[in-house]
Backbone as ProteinMPNN parsed JSONL, in Angstrom:
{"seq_chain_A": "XXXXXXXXXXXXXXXXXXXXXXXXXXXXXXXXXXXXXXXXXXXXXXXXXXXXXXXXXXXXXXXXXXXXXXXXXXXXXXXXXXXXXXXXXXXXXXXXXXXXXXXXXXXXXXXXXXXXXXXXXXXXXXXXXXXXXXXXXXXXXXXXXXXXX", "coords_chain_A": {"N_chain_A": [[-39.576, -28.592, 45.05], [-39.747, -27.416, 41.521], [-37.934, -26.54, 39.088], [-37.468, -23.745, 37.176], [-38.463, -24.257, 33.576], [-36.577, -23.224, 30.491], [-38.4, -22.932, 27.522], [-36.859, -24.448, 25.378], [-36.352, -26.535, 27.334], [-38.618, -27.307, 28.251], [-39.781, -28.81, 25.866], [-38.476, -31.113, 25.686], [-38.313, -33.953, 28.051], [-35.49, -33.766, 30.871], [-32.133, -35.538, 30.343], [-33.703, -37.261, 28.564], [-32.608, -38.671, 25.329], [-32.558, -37.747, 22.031], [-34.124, -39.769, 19.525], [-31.723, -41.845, 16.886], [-32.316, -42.546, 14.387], [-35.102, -41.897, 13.273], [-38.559, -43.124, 12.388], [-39.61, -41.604, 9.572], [-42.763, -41.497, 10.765], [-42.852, -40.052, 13.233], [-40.944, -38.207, 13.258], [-40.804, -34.726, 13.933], [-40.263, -31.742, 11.592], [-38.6, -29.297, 11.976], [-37.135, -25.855, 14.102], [-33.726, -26.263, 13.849], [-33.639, -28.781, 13.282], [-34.146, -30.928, 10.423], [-35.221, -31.84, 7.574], [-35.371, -35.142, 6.535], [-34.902, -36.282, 4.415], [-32.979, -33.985, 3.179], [-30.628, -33.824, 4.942], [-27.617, -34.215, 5.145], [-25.595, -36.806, 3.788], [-24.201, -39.608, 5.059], [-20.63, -39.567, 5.467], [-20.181, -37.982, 3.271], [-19.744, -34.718, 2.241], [-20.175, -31.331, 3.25], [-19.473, -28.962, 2.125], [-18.837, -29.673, -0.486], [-18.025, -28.67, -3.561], [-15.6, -27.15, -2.205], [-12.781, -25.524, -1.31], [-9.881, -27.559, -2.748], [-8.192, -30.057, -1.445], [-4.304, -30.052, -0.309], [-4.724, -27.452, -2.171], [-3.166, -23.8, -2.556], [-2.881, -20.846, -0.388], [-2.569, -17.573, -1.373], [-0.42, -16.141, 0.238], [1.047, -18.599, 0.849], [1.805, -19.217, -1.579], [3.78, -16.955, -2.68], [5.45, -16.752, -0.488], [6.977, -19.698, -1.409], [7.637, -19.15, -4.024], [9.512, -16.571, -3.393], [11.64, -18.164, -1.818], [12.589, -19.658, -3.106], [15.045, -21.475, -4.663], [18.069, -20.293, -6.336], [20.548, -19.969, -9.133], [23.715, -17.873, -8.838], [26.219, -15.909, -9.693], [29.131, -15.082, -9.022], [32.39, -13.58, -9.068], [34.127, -15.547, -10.141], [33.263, -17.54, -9.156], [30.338, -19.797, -8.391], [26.826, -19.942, -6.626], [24.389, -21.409, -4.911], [21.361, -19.576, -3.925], [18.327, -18.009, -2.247], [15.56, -16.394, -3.692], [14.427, -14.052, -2.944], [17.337, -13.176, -1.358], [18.548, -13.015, -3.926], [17.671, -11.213, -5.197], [18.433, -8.975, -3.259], [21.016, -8.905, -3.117], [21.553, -7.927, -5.855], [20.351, -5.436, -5.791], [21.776, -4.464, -3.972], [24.441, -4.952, -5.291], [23.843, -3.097, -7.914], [23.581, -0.19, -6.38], [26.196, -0.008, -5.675], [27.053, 0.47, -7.988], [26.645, 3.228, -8.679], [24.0, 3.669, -8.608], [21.691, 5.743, -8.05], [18.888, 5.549, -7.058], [18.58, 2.733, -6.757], [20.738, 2.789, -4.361], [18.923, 4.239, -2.507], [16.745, 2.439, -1.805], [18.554, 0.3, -1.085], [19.423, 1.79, 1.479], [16.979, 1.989, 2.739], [16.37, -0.783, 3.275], [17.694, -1.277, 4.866], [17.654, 0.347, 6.727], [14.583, -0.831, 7.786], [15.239, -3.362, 8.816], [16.784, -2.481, 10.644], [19.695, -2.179, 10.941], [21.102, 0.08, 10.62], [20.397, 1.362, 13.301], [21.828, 2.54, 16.241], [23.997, 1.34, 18.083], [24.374, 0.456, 20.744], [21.285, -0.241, 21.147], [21.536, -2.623, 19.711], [23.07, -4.396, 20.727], [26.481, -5.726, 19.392], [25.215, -6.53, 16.982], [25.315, -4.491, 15.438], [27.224, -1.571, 13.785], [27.563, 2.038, 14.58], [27.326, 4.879, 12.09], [30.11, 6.145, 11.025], [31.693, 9.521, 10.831], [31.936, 10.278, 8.698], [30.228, 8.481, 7.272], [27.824, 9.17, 7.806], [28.105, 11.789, 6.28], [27.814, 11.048, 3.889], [25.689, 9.98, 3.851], [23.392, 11.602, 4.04], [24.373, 13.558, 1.973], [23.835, 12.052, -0.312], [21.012, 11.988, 0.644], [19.987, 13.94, 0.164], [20.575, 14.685, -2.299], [18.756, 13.016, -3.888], [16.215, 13.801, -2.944], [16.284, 16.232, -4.431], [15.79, 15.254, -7.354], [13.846, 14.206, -7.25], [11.802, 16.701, -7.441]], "CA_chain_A": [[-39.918, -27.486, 44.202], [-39.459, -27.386, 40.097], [-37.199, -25.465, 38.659], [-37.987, -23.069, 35.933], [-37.299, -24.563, 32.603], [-37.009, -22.649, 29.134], [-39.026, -23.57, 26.624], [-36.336, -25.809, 24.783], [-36.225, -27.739, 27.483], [-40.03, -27.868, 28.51], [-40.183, -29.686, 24.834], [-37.727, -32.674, 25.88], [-37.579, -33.946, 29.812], [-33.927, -34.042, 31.028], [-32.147, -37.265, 30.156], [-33.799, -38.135, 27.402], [-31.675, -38.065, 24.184], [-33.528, -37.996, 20.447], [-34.053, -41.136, 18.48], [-30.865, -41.332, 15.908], [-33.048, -42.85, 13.283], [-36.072, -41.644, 13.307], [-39.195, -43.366, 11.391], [-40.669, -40.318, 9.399], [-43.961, -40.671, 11.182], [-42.413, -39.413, 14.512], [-40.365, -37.085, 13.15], [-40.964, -33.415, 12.819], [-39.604, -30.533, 11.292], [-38.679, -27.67, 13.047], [-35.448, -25.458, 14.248], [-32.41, -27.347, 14.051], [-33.971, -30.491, 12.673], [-33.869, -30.823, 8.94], [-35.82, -32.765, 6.718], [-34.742, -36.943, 6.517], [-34.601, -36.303, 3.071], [-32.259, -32.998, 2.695], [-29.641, -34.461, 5.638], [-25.984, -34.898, 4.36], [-25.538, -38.493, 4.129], [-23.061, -40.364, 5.72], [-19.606, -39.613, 4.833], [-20.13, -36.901, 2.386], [-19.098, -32.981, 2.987], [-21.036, -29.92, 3.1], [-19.163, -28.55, 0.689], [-18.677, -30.997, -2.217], [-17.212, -28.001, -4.421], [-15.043, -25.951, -1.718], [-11.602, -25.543, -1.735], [-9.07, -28.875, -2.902], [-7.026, -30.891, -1.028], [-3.257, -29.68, -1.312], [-3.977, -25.751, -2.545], [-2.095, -23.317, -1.693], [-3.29, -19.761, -0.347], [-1.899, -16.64, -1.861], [0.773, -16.252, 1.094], [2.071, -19.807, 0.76], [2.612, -19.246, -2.778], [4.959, -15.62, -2.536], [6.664, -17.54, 0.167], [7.686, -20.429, -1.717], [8.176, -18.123, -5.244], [10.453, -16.129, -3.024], [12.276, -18.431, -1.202], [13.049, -21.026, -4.088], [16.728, -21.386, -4.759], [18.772, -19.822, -7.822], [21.831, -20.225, -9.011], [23.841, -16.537, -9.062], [27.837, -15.597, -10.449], [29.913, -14.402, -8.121], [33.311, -13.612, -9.973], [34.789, -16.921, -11.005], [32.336, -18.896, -8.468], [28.463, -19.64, -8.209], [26.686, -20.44, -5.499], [23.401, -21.654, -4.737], [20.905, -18.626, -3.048], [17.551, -17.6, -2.472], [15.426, -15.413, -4.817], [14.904, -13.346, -1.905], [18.767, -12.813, -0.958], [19.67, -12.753, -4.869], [17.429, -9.694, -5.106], [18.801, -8.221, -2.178], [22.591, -8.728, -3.731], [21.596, -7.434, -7.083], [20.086, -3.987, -5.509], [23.323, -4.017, -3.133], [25.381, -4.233, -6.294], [23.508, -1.538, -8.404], [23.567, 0.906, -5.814], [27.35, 0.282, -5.217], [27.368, 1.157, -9.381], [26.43, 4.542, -8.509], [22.325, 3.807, -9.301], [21.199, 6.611, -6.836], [17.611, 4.845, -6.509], [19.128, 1.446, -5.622], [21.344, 2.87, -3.141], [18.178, 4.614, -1.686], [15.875, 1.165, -1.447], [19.559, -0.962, 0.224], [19.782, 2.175, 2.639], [16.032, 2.013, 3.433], [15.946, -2.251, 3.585], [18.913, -1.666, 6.053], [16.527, 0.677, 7.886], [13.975, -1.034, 7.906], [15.544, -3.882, 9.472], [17.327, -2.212, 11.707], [20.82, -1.568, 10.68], [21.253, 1.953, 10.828], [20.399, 1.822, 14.345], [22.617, 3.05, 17.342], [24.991, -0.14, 18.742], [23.545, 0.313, 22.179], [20.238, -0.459, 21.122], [21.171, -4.108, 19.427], [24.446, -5.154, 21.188], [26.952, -6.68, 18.674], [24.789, -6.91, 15.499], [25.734, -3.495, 14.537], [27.983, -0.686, 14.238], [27.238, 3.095, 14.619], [27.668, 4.888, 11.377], [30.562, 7.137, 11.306], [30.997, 11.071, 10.327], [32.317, 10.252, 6.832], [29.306, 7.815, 6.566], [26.856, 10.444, 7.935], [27.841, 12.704, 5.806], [27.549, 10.655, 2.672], [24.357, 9.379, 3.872], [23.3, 13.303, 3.897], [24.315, 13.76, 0.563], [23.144, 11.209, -1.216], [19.581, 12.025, 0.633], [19.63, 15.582, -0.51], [20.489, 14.736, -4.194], [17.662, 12.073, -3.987], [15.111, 14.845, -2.992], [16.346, 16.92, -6.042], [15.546, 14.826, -8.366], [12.685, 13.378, -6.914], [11.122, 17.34, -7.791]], "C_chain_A": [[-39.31, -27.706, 42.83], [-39.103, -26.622, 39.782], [-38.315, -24.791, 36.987], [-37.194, -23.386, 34.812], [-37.484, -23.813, 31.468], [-37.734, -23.256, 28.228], [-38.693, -24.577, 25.994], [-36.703, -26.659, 25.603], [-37.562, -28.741, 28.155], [-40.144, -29.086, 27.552], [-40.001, -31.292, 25.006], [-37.594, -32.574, 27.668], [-36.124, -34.373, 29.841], [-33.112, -35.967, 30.838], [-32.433, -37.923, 28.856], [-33.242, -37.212, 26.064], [-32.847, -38.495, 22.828], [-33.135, -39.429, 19.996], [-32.708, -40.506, 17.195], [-31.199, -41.879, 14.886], [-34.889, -42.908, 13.544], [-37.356, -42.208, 12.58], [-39.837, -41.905, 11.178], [-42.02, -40.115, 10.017], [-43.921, -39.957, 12.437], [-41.609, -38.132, 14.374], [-41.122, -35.728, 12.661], [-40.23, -32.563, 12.491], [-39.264, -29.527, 11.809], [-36.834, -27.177, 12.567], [-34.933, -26.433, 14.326], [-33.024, -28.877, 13.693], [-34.778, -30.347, 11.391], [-34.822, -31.582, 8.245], [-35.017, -34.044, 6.391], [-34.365, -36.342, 4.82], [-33.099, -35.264, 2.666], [-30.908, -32.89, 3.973], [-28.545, -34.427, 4.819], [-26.06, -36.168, 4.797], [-24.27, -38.478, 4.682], [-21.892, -40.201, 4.697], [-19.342, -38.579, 3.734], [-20.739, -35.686, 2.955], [-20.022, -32.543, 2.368], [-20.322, -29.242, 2.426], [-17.877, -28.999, -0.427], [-17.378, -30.119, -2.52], [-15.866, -27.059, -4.002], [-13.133, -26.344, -1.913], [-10.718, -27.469, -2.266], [-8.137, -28.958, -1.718], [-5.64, -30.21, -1.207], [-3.327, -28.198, -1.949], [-3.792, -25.084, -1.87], [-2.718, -21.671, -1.493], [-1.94, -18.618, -1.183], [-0.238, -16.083, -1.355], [1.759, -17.401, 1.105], [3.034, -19.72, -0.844], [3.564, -18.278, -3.041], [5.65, -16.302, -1.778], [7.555, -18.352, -0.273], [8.247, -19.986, -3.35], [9.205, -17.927, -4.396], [11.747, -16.779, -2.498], [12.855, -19.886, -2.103], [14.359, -20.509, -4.39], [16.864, -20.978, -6.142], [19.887, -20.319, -7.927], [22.46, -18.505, -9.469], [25.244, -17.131, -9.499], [28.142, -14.791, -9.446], [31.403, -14.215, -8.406], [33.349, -15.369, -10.836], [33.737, -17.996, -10.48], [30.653, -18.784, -8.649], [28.35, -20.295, -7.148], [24.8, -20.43, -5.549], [22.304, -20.698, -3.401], [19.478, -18.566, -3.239], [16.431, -16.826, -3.122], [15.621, -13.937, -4.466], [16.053, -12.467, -1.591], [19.351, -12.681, -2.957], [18.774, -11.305, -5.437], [17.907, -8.342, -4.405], [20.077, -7.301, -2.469], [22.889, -7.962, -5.093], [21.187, -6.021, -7.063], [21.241, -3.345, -4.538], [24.174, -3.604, -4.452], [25.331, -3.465, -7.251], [23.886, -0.208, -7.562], [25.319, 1.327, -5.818], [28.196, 0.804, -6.503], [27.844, 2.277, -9.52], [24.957, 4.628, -8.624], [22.072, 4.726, -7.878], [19.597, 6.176, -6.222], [17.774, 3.47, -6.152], [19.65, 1.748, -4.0], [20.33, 3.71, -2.008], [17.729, 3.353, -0.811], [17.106, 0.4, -0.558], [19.256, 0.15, 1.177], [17.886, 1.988, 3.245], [15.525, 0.525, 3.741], [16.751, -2.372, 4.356], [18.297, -0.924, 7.188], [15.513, -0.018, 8.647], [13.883, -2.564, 9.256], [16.354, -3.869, 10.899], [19.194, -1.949, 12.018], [21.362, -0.461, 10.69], [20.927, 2.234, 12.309], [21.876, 2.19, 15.462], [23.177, 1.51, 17.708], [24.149, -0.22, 19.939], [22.278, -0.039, 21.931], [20.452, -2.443, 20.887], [22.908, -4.032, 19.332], [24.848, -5.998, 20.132], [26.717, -6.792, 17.568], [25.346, -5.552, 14.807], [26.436, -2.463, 14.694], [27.842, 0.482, 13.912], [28.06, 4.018, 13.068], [28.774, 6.232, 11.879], [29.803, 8.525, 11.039], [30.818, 10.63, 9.294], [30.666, 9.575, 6.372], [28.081, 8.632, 6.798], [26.305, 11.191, 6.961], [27.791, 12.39, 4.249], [26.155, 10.231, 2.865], [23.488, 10.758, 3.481], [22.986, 13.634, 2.785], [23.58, 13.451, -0.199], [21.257, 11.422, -1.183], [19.149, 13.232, 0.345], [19.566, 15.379, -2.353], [19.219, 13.5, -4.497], [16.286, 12.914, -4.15], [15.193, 15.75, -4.123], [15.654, 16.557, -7.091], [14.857, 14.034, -8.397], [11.804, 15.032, -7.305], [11.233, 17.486, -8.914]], "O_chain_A": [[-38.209, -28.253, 42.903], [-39.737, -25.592, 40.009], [-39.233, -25.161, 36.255], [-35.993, -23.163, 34.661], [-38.679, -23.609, 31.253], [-37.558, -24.475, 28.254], [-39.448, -25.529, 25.794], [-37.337, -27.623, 25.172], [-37.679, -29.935, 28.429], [-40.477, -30.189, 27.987], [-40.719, -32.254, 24.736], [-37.094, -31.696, 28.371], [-35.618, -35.155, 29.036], [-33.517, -37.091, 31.134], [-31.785, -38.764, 28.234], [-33.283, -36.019, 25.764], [-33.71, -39.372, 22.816], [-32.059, -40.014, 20.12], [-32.62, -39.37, 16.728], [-30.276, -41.816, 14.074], [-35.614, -43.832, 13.913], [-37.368, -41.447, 11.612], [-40.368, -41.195, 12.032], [-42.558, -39.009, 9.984], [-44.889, -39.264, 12.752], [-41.604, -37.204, 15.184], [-41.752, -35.527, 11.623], [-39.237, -32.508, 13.216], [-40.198, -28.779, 12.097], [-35.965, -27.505, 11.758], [-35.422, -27.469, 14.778], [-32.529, -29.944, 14.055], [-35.86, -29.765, 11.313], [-35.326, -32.189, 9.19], [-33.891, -33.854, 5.932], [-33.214, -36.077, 4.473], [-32.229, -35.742, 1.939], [-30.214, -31.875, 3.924], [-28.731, -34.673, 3.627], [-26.47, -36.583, 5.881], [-23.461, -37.552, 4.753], [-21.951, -40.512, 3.508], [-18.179, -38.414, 3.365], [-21.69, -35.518, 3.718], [-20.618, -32.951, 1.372], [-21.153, -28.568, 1.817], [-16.745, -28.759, -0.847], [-16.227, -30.349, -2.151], [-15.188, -26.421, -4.808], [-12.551, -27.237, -2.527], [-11.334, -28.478, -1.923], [-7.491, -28.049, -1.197], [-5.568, -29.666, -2.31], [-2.269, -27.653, -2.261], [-4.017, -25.231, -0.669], [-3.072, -21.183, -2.567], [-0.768, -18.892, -1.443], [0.725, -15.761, -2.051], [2.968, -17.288, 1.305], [4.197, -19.975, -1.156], [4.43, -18.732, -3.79], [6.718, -16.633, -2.294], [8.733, -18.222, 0.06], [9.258, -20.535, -3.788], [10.014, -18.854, -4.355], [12.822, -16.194, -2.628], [13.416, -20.882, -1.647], [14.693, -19.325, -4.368], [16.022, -21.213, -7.008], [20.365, -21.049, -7.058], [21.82, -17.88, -10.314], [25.5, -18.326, -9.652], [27.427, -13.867, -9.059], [31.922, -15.052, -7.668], [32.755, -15.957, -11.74], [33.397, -19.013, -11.084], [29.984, -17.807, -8.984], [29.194, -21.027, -6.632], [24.116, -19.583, -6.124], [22.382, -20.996, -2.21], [19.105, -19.012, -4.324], [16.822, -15.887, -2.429], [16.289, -13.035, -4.972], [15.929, -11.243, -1.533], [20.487, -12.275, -3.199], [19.372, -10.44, -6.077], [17.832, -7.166, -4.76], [20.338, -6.105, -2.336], [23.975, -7.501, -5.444], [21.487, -5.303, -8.017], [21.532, -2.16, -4.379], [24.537, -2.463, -4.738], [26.374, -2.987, -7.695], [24.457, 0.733, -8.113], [25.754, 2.475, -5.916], [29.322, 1.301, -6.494], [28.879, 2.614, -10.095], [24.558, 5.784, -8.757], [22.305, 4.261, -6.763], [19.232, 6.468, -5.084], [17.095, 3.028, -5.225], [19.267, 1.279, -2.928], [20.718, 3.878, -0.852], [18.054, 3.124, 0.354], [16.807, -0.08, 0.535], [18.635, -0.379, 2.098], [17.806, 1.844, 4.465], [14.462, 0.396, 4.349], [16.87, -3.506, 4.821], [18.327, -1.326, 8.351], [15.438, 0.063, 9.873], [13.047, -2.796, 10.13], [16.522, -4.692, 11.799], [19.735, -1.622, 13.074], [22.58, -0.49, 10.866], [21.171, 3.389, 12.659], [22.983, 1.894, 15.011], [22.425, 0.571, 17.448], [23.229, -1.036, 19.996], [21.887, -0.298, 23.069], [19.864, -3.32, 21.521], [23.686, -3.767, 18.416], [24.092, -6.889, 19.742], [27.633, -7.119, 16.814], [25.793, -5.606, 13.661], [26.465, -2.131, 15.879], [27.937, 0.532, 12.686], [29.271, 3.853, 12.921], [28.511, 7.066, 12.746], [28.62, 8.86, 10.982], [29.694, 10.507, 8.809], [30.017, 10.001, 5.416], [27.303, 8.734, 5.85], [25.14, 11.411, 6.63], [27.735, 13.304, 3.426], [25.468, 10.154, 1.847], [22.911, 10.719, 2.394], [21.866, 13.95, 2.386], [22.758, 14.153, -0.789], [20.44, 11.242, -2.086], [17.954, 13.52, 0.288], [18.815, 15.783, -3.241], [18.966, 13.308, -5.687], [15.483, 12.826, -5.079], [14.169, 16.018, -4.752], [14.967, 17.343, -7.744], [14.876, 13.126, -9.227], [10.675, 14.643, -7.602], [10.473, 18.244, -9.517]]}, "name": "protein", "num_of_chains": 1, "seq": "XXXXXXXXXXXXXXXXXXXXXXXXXXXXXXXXXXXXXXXXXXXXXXXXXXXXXXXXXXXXXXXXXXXXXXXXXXXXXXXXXXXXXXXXXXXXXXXXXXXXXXXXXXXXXXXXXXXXXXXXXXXXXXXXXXXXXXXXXXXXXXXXXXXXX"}
C-alpha cells in the first residue's frame, strides 16, 4: 500500500536530491528556488552593508564607559578605581557633607542592594541598623519630604 504524500513531496520521489548546478534549461522558478542569476554567490553575505566586524552595542559601551579605571585622591594617597565605585565614593562623601539629596540616593543605593536589610536575612554581610540610626534615618526622611513640597 502507498502512503499518502503531500504535495511537496508528490513533486520530488524520496531519495532523490536536486541537481547543485543546474543548466538553466532544467531549472525552474518557483517557491524556495530563486533565479541562477539573483543567487548570492559564493562567499559573499546577505548583508554586504549590516552591522561591522568589532562594534559595540549600546550595553557594551555603558559597561566599558563605566567600568574604565580613574585615578581618585584620597588624603595624601591615590589609588587606582572604577568610574563606577568613584561615583559611588563621591555621593558617599557629599552626603556625609551634610548634602541632604546625596545622603538620600547612598541610603537608597544601600537599599537597593540590600544593606538596610535585617542580618537574619543575609548572614554576615550585614548589620541591623540601630535605634540611634533609625531614628536618624527617620529624620532625615521627613526633612527630605519637606522640601521635596
Amino acid at each position: 500500500m502507498r502512503k499518502n504524500r503531500s504535495p511537496r513531496d508528490a513533486r520530488s520521489p524520496p531519495g532523490d536530491k536536486p541537481p547543485t548546478d543546474p543548466s538553466p534549461g532544467d531549472y525552474s522558478v518557483g517557491s524556495g528556488k530563486p533565479p541562477l542569476a539573483s543567487r548570492f554567490k559564493p562567499g559573499t553575505s546577505g548583508n554586504a552593508e549590516g552591522r561591522q566586524k568589532g562594534s559595540k552595542n549600546l550595553k557594551t559601551l555603558i559597561k566599558e564607559a563605566m567600568t574604565a579605571r580613574i585615578l581618585i585622591q584620597e588624603g595624601a594617597t591615590s589609588r587606582r578605581v572604577s568610574k563606577i565605585e568613584g561615583v559611588v565614593l563621591r555621593q558617599l562623601q557629599s552626603a556625609l557633607k551634610g548634602n541632604d539629596r546625596s545622603a538620600m540616593a547612598s541610603i537608597k543605593m544601600a537599599m537597593l542592594v540590600g544593606l538596610l536589610e535585617d542580618s537574619d536575612k543575609t548572614p554576615g554581610e550585614a548589620t541591623a541598623l540601630t535605634a540611634a540610626d533609625e531614628q536618624i534615618l527617620e529624620q532625615l526622611m521627613t526633612r527630605h519630604k519637606a522640601t521635596r513640597r
